[in-house]
C-alpha positions in Angstrom: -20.6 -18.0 53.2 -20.1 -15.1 50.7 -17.1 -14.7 48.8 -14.3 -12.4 48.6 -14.7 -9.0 47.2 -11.4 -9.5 44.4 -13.8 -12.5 43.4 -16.9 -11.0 43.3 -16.0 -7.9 41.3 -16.9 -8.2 37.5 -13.9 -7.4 34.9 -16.0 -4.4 33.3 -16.0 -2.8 37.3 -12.2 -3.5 37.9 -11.3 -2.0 34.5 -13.2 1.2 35.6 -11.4 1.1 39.2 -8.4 0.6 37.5 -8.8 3.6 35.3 -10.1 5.9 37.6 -13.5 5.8 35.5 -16.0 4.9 38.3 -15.7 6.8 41.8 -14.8 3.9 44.0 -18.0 5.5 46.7 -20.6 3.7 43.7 -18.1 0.7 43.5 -18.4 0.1 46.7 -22.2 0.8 47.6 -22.6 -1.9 44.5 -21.1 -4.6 45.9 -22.2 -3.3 49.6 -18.9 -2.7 51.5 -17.6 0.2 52.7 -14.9 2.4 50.6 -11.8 2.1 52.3 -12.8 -2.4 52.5 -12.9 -1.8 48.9 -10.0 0.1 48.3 -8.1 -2.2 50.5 -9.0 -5.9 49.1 -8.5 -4.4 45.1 -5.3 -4.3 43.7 -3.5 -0.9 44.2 -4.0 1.1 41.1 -1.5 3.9 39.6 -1.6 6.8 41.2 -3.6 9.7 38.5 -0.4 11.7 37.0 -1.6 15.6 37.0 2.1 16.8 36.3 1.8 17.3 32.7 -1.4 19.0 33.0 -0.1 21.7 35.6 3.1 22.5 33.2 0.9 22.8 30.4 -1.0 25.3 32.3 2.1 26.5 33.5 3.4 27.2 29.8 0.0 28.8 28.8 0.5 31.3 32.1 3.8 32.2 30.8 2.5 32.7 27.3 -0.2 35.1 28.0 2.0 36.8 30.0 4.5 37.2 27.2 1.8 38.4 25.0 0.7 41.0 27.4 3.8 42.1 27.9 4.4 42.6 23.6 1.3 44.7 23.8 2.6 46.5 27.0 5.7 47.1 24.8 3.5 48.2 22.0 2.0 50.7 23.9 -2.0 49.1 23.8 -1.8 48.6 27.8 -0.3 49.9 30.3 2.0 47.8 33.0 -1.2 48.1 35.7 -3.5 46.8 33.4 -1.4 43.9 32.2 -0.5 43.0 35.3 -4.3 43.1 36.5 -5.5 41.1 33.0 -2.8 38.2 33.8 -3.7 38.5 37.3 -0.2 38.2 38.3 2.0 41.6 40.1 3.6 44.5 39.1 7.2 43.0 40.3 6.2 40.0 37.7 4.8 41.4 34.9 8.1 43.8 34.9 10.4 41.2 35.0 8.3 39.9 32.0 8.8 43.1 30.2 12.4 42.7 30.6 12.6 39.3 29.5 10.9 40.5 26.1 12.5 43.5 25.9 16.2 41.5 25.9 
């Protein structure tokens, strides 16, 4: 009779499923059960948090845009070409220029 899977699983593998350091696909081809078994006899793990990596990308958008905008400002671009270097459109990178320019 084999054992259950929450028994068989060493510490060193649950720590890793835990923290999201091992793909749970090798987890579960190591101790031969499917991934969704193994997903569903573990203990449910937090879920990844990706929010404060999308404002801090966020906030680095925003400040290249500003800083295009200053050179825009300063005459080095023109409102095309900053537009097309922060990949973002004309509509936006004006309303950037106004926010500067206030």
């Amino acid at each position: 009779m084999r054992t259950a899977l929450k028994y068989r699983v060493s510490q060193e593998d649950m720590a890793a499923y835990l923290n999201y350091a091992v793909p749970v696909k090798e987890l579960a081809a190591k101790y031969g059960v499917g991934k969704r078994y193994f997903v569903r006899e573990m203990p449910t793990r937090e879920p990844l948090r990706l929010h404060k990596k999308k404002s801090e990308l966020r906030a680095t958008r925003l400040e290249f845009r500003s800083f295009n905008a200053k050179r825009v400002i300063a005459q080095e671009l023109t409102v095309e070409a900053a537009a097309r270097i922060c990949r973002c459109s004309l509509s936006t990178m004006f309303r950037q220029l106004r926010k500067e320019r206030a």
